[in-house]
mmCIF file as Biopython writes it, N, C-alpha, C and O atoms, coordinates in Angstrom:
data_model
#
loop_
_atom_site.group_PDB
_atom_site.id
_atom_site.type_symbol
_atom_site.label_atom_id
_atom_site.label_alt_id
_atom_site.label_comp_id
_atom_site.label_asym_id
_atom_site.label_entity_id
_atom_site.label_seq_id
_atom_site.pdbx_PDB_ins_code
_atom_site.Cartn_x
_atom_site.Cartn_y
_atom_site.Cartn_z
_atom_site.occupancy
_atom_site.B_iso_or_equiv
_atom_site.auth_seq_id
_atom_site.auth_asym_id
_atom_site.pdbx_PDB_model_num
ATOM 1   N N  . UNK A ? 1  ? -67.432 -10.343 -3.127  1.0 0.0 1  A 1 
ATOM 2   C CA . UNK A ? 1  ? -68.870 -10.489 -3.081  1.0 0.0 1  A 1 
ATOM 3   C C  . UNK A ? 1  ? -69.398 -9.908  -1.776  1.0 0.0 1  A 1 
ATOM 4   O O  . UNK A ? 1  ? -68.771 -9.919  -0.717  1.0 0.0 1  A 1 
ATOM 5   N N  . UNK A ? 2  ? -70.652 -9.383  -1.966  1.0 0.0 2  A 1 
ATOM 6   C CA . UNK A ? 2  ? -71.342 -8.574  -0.667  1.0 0.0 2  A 1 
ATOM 7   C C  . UNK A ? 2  ? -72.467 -9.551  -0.797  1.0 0.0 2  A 1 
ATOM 8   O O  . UNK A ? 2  ? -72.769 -10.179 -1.812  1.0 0.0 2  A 1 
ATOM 9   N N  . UNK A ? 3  ? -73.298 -9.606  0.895   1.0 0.0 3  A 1 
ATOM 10  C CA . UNK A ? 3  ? -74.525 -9.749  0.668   1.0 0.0 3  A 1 
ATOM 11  C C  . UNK A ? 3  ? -75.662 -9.777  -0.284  1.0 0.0 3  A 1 
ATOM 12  O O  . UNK A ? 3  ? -76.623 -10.487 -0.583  1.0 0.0 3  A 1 
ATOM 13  N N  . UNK A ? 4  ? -74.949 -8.391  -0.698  1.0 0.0 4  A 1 
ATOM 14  C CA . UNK A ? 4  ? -76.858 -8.464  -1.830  1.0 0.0 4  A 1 
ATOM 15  C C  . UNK A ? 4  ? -76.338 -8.807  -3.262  1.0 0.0 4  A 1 
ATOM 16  O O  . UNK A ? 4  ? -76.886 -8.446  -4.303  1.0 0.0 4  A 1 
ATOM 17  N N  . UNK A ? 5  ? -75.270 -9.512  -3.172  1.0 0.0 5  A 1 
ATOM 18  C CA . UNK A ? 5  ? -74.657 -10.457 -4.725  1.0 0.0 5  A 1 
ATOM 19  C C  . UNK A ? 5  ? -75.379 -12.167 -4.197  1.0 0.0 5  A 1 
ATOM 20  O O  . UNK A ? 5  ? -74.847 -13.043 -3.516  1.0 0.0 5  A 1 
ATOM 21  N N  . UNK A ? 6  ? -76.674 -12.129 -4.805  1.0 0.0 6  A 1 
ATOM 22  C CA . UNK A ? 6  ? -77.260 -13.267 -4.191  1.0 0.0 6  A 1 
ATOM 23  C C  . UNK A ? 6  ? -77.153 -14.337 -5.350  1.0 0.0 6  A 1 
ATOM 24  O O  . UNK A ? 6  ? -77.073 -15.538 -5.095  1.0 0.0 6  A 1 
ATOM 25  N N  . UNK A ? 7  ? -77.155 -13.830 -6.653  1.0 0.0 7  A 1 
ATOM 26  C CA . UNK A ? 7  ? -76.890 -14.290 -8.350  1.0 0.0 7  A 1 
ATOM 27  C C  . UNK A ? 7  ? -75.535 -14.965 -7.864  1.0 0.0 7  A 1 
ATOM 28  O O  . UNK A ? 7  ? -75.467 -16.125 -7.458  1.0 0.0 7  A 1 
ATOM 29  N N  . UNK A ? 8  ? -74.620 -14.210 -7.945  1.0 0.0 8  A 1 
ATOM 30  C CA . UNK A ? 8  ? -73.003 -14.372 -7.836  1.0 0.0 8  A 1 
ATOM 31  C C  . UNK A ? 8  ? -72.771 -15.367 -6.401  1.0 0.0 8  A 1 
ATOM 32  O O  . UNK A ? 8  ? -71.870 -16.203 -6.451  1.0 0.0 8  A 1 
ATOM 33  N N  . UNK A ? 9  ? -73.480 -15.267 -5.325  1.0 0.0 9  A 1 
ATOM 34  C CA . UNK A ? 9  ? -73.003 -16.150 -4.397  1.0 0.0 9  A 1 
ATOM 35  C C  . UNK A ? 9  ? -73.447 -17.733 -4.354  1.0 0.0 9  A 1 
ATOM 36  O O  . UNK A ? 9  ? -72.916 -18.761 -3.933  1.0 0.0 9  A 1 
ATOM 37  N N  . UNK A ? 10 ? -75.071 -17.312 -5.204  1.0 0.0 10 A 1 
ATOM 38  C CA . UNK A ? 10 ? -75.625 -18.265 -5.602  1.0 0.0 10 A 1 
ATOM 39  C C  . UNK A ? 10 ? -74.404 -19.407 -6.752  1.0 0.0 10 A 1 
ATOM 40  O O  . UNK A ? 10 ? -74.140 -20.599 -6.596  1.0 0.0 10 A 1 
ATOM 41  N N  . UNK A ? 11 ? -73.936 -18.500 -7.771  1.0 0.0 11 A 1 
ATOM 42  C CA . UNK A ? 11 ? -73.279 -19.527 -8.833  1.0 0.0 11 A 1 
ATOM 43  C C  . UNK A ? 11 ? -71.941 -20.155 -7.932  1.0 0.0 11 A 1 
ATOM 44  O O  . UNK A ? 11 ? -71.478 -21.286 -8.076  1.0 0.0 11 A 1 
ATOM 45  N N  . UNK A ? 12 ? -71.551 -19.315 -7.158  1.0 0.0 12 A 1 
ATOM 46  C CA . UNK A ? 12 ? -70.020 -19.742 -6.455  1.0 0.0 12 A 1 
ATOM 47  C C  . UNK A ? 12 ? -70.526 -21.162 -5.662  1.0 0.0 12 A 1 
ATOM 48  O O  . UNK A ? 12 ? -69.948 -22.237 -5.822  1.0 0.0 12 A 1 
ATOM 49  N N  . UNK A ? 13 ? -71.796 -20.959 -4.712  1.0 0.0 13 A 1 
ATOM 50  C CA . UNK A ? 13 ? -72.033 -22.030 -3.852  1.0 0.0 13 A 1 
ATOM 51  C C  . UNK A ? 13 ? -72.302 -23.317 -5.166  1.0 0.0 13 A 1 
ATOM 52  O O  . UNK A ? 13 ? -71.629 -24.341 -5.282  1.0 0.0 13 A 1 
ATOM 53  N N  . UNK A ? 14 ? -73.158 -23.009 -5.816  1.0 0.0 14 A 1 
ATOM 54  C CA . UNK A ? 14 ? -73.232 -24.675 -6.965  1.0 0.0 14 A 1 
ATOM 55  C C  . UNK A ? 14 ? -71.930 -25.373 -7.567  1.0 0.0 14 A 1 
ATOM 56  O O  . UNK A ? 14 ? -71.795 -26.463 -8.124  1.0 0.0 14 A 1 
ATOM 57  N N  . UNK A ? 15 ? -70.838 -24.162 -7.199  1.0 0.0 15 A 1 
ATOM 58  C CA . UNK A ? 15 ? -69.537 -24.610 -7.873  1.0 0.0 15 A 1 
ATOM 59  C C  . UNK A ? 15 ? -68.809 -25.291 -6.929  1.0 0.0 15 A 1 
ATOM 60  O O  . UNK A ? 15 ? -68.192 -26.323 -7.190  1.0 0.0 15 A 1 
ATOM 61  N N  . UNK A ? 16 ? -68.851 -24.693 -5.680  1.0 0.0 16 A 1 
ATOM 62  C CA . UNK A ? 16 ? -68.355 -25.614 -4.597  1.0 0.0 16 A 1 
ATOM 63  C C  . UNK A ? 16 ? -68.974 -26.214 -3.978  1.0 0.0 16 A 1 
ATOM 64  O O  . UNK A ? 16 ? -68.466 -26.448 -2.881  1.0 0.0 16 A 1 
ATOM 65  N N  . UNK A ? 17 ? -70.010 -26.667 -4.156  1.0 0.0 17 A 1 
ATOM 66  C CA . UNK A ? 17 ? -71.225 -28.228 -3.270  1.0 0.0 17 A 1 
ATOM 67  C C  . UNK A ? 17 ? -71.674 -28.320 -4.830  1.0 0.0 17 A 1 
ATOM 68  O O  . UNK A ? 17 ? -72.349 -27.337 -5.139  1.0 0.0 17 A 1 
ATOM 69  N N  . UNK A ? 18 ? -71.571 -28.808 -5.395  1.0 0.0 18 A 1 
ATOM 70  C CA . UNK A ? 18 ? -72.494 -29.660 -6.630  1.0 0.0 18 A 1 
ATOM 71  C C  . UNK A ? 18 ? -73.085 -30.577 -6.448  1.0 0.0 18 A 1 
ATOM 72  O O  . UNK A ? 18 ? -74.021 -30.913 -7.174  1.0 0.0 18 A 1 
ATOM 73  N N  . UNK A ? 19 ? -72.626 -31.339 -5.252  1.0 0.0 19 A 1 
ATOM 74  C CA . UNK A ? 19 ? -73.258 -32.208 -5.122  1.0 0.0 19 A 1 
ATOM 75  C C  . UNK A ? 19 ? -74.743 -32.117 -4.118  1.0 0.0 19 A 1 
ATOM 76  O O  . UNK A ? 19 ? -75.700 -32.890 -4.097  1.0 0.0 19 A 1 
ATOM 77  N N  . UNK A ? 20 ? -74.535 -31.070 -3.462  1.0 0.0 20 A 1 
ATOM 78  C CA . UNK A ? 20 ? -75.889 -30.655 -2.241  1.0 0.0 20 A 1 
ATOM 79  C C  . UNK A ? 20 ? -76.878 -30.172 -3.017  1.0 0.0 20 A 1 
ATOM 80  O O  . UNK A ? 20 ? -76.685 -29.352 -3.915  1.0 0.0 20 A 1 
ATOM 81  N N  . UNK A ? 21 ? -78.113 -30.709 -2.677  1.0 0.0 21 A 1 
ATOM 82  C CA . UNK A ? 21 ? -79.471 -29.490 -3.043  1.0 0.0 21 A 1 
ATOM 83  C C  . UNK A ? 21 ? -79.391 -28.763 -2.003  1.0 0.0 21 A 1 
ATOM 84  O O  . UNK A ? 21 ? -79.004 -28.987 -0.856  1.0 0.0 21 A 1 
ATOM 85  N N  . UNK A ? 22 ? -79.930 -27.573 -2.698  1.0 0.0 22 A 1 
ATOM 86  C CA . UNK A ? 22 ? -79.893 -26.751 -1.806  1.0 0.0 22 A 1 
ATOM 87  C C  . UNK A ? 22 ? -81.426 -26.746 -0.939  1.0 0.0 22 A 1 
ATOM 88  O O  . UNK A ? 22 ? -81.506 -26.628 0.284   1.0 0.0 22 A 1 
ATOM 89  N N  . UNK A ? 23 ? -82.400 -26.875 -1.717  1.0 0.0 23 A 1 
ATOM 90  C CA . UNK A ? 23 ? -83.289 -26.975 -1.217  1.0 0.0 23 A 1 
ATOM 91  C C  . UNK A ? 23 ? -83.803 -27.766 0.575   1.0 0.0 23 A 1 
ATOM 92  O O  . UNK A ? 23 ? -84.819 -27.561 1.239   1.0 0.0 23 A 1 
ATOM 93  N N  . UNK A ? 24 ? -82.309 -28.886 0.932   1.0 0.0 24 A 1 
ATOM 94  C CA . UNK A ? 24 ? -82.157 -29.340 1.849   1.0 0.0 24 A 1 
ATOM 95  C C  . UNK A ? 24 ? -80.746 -28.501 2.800   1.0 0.0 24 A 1 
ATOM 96  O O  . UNK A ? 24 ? -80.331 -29.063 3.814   1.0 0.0 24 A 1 
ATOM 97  N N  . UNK A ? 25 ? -80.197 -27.325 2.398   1.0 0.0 25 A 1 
ATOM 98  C CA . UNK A ? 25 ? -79.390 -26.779 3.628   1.0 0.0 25 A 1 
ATOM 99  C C  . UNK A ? 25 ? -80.487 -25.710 4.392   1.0 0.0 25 A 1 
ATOM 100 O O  . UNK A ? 25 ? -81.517 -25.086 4.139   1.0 0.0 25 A 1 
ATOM 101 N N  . UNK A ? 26 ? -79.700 -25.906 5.304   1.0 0.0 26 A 1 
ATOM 102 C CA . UNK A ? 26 ? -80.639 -25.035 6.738   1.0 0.0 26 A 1 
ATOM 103 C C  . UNK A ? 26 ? -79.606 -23.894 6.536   1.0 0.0 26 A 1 
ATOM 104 O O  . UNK A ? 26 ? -78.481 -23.954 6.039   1.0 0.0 26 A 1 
ATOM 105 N N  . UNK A ? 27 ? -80.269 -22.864 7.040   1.0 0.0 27 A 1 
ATOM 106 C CA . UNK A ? 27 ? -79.396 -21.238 7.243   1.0 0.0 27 A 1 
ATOM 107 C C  . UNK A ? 27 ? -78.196 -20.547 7.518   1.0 0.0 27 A 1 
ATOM 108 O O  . UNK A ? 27 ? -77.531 -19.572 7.171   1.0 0.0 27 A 1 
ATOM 109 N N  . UNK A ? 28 ? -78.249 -22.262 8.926   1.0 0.0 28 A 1 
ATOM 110 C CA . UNK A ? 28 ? -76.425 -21.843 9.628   1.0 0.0 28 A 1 
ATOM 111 C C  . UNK A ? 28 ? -75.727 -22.516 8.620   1.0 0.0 28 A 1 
ATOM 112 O O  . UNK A ? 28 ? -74.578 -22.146 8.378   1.0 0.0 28 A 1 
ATOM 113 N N  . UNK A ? 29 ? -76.264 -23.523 7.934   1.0 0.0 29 A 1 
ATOM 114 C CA . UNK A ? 29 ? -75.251 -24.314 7.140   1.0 0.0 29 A 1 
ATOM 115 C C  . UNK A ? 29 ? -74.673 -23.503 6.114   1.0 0.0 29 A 1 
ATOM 116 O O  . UNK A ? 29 ? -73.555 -23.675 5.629   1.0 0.0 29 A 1 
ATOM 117 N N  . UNK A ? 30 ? -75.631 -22.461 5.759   1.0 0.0 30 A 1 
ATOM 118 C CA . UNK A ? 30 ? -75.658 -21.855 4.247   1.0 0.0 30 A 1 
ATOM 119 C C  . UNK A ? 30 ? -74.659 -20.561 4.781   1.0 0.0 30 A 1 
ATOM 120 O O  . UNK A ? 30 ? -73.718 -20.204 4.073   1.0 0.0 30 A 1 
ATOM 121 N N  . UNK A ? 31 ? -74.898 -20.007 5.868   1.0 0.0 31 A 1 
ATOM 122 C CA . UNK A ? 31 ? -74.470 -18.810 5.997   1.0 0.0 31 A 1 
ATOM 123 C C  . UNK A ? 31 ? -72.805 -18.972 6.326   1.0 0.0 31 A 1 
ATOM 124 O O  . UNK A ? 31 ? -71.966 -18.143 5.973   1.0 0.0 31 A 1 
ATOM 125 N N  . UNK A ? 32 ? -72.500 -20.280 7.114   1.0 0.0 32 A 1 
ATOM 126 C CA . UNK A ? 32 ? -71.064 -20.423 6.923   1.0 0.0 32 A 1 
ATOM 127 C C  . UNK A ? 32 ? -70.464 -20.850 5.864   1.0 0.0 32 A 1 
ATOM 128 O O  . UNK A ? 32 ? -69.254 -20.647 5.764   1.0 0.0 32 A 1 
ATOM 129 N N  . UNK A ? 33 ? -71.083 -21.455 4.963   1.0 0.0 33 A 1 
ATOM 130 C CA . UNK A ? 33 ? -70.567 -22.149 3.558   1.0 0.0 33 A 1 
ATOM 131 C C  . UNK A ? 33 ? -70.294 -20.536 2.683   1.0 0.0 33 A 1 
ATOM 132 O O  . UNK A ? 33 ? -69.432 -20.369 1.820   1.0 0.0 33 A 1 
ATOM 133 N N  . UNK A ? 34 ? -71.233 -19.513 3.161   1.0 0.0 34 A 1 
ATOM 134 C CA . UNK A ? 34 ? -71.250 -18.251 2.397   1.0 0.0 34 A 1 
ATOM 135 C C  . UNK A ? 34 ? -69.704 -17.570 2.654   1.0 0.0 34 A 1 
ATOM 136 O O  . UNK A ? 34 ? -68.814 -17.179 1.899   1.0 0.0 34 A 1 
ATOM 137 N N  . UNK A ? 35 ? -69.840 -17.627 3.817   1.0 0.0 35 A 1 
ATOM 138 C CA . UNK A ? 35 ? -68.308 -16.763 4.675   1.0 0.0 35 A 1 
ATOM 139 C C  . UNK A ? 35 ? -67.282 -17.562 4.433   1.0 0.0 35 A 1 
ATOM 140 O O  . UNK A ? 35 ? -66.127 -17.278 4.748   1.0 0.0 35 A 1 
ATOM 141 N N  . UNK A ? 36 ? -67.604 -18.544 3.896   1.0 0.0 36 A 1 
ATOM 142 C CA . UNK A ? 36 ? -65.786 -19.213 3.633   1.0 0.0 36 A 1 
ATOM 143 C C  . UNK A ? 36 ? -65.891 -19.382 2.325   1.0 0.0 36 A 1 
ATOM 144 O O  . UNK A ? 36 ? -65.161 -20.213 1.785   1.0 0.0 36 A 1 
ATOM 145 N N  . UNK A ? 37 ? -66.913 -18.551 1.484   1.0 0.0 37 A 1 
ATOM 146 C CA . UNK A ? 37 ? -66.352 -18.495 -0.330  1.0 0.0 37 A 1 
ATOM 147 C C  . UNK A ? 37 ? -65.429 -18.202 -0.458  1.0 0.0 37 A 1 
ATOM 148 O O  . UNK A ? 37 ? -65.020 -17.652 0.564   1.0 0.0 37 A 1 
ATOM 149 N N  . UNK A ? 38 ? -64.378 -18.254 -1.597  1.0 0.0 38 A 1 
ATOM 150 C CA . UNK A ? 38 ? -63.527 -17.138 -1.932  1.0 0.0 38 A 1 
ATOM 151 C C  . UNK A ? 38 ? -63.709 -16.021 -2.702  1.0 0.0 38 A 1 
ATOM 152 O O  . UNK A ? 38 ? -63.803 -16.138 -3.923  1.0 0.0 38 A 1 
ATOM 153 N N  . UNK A ? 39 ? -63.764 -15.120 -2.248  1.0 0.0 39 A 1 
ATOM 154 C CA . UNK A ? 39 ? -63.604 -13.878 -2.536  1.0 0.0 39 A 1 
ATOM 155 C C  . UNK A ? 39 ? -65.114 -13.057 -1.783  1.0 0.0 39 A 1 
ATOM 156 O O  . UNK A ? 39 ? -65.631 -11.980 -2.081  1.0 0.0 39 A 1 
ATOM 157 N N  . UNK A ? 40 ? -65.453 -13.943 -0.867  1.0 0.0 40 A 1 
ATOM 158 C CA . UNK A ? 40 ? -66.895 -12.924 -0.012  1.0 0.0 40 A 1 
ATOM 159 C C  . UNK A ? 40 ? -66.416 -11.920 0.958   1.0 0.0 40 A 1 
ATOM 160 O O  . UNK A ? 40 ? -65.829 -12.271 1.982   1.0 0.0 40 A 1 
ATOM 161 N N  . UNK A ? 41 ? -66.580 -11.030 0.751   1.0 0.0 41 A 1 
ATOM 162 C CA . UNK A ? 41 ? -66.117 -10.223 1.949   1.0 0.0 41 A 1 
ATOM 163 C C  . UNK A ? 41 ? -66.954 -9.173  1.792   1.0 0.0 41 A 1 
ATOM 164 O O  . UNK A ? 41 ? -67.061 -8.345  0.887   1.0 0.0 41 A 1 
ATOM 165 N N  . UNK A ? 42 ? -67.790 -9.407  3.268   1.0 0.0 42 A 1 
ATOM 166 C CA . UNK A ? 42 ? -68.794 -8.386  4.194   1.0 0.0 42 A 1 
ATOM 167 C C  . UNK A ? 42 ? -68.954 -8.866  4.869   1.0 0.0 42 A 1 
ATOM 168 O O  . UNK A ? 42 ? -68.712 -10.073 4.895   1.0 0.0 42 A 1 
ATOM 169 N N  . UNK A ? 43 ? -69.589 -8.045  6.073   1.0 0.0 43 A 1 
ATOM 170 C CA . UNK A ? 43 ? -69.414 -7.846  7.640   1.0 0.0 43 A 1 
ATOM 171 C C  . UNK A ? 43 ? -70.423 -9.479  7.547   1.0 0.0 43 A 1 
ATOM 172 O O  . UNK A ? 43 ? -71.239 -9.774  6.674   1.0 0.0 43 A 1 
ATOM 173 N N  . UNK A ? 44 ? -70.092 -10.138 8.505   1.0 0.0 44 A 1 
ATOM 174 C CA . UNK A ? 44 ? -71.405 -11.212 8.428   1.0 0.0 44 A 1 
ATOM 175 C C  . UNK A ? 44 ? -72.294 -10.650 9.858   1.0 0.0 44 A 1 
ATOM 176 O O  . UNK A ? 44 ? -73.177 -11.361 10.338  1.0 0.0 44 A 1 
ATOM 177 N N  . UNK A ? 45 ? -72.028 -9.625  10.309  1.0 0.0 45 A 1 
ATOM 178 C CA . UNK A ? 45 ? -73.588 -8.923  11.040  1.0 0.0 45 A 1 
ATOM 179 C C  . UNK A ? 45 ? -74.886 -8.504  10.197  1.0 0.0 45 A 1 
ATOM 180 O O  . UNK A ? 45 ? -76.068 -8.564  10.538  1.0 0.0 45 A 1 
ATOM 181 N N  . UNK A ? 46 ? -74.472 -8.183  9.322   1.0 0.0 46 A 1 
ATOM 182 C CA . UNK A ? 46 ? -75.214 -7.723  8.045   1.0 0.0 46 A 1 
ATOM 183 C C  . UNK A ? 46 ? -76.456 -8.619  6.966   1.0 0.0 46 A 1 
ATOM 184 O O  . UNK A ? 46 ? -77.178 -8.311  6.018   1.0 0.0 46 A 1 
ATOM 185 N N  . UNK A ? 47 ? -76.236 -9.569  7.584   1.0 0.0 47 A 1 
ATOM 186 C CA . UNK A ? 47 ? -76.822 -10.865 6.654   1.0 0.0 47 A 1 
ATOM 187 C C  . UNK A ? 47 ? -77.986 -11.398 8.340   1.0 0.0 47 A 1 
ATOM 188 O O  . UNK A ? 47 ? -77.820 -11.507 9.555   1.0 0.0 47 A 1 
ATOM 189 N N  . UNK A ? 48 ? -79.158 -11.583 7.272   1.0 0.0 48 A 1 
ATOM 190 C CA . UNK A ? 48 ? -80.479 -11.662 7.986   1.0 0.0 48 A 1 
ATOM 191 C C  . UNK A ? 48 ? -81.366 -12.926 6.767   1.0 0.0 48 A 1 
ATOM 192 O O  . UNK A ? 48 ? -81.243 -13.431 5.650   1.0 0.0 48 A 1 
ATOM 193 N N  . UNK A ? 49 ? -82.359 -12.911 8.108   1.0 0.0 49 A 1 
ATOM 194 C CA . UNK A ? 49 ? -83.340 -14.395 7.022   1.0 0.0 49 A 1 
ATOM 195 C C  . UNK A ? 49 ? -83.973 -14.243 5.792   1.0 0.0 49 A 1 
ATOM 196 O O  . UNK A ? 49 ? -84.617 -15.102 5.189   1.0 0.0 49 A 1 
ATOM 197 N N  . UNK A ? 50 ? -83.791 -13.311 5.522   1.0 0.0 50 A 1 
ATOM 198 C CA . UNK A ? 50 ? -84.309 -12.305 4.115   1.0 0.0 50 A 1 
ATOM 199 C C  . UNK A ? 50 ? -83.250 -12.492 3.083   1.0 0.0 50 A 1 
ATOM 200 O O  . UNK A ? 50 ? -83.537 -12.790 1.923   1.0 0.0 50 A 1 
ATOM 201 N N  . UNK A ? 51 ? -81.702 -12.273 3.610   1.0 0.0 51 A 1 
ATOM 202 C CA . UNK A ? 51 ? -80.689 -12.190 2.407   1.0 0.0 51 A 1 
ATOM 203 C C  . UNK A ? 51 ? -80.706 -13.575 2.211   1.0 0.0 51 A 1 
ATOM 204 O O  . UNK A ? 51 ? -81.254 -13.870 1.148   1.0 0.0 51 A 1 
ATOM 205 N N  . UNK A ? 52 ? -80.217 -14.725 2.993   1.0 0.0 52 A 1 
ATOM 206 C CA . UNK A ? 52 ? -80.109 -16.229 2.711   1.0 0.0 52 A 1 
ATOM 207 C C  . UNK A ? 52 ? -81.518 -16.514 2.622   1.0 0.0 52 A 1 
ATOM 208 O O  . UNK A ? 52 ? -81.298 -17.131 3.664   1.0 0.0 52 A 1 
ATOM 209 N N  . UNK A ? 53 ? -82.677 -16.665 2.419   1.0 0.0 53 A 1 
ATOM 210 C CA . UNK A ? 53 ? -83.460 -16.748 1.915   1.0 0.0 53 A 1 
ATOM 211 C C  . UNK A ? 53 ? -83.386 -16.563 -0.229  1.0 0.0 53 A 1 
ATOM 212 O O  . UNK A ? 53 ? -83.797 -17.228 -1.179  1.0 0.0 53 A 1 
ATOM 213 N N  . UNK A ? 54 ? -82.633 -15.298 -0.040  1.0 0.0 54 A 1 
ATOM 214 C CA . UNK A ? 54 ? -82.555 -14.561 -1.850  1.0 0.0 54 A 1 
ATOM 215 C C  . UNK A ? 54 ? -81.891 -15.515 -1.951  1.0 0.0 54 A 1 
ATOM 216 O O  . UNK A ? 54 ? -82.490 -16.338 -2.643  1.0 0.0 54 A 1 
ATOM 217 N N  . UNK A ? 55 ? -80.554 -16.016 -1.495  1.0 0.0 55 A 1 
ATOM 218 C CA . UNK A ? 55 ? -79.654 -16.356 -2.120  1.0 0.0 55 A 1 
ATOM 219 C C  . UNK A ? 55 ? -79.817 -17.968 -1.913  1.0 0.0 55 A 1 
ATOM 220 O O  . UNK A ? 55 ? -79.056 -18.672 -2.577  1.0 0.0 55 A 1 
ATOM 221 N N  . UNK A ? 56 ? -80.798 -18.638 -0.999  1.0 0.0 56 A 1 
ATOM 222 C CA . UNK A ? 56 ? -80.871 -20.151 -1.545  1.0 0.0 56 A 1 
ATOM 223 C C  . UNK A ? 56 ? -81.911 -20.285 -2.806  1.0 0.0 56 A 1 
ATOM 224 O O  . UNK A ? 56 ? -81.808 -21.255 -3.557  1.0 0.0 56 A 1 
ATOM 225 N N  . UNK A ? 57 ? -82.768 -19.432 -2.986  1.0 0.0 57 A 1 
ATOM 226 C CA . UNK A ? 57 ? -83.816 -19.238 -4.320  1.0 0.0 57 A 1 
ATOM 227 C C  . UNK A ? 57 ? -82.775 -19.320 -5.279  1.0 0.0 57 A 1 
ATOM 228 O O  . UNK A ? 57 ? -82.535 -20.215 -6.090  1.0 0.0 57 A 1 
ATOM 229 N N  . UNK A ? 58 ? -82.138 -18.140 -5.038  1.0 0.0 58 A 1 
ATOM 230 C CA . UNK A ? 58 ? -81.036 -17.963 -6.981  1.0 0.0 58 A 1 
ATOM 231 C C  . UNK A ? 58 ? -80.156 -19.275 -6.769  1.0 0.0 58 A 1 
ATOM 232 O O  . UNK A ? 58 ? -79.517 -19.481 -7.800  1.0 0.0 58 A 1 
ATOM 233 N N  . UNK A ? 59 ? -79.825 -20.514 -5.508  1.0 0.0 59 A 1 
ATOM 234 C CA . UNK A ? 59 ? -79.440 -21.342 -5.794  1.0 0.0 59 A 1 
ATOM 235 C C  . UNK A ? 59 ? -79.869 -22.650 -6.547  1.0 0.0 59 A 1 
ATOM 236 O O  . UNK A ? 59 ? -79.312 -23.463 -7.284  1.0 0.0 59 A 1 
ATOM 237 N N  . UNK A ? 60 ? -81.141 -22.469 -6.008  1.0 0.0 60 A 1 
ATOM 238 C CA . UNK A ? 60 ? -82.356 -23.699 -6.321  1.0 0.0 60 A 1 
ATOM 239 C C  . UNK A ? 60 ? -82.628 -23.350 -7.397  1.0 0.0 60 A 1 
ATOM 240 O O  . UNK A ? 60 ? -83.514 -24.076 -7.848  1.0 0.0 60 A 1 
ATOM 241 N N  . UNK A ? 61 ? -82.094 -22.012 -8.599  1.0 0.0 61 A 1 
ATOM 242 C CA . UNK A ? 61 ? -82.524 -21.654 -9.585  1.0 0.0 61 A 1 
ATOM 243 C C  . UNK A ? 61 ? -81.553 -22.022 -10.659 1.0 0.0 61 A 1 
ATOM 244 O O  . UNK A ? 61 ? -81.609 -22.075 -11.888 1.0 0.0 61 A 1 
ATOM 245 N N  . UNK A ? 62 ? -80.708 -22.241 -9.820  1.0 0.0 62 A 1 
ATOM 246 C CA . UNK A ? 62 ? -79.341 -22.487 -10.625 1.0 0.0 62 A 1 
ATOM 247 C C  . UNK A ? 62 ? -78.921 -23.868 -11.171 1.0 0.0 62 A 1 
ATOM 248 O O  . UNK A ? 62 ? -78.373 -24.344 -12.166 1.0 0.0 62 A 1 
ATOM 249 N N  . UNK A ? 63 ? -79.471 -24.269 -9.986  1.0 0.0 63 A 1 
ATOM 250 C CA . UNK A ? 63 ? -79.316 -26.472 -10.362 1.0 0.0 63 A 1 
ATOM 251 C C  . UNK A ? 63 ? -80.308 -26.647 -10.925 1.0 0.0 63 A 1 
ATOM 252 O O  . UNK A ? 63 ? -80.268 -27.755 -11.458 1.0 0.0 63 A 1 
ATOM 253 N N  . UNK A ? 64 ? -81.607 -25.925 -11.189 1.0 0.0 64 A 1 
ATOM 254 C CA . UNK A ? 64 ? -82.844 -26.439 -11.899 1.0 0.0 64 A 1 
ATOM 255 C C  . UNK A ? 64 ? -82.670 -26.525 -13.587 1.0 0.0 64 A 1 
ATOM 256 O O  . UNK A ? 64 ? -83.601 -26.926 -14.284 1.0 0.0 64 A 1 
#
């Protein structure tokens, strides 16, 4: 998974926190929970308040 897999990082994170809304993680929380998926791999310089922004939406879209 890259950055702009915000769908795909989105379904991985609901699979491993089911129990968290997302609507309550903050950025740093989200952006390290991102880097220790399995199978994410990209630079984490690359990721800005714009990409975790996409990708807590397609999360909050996902538990709804």
């Amino acid at each position: 998974m890259k950055w702009t897999d915000s769908r795909e990082i989105a379904l991985a994170l609901a699979e491993q926190y089911p129990e968290v809304d997302p609507r309550t993680v903050n950025f740093v929380d989200l952006y390290n929970w991102i880097l220790q998926l399995p199978g994410f791999a990209d630079d984490p310089k690359r990721c800005g308040e714009k990409i975790l922004e996409a990708i807590q939406m397609a999360w909050i879209e996902e538990t709804n």
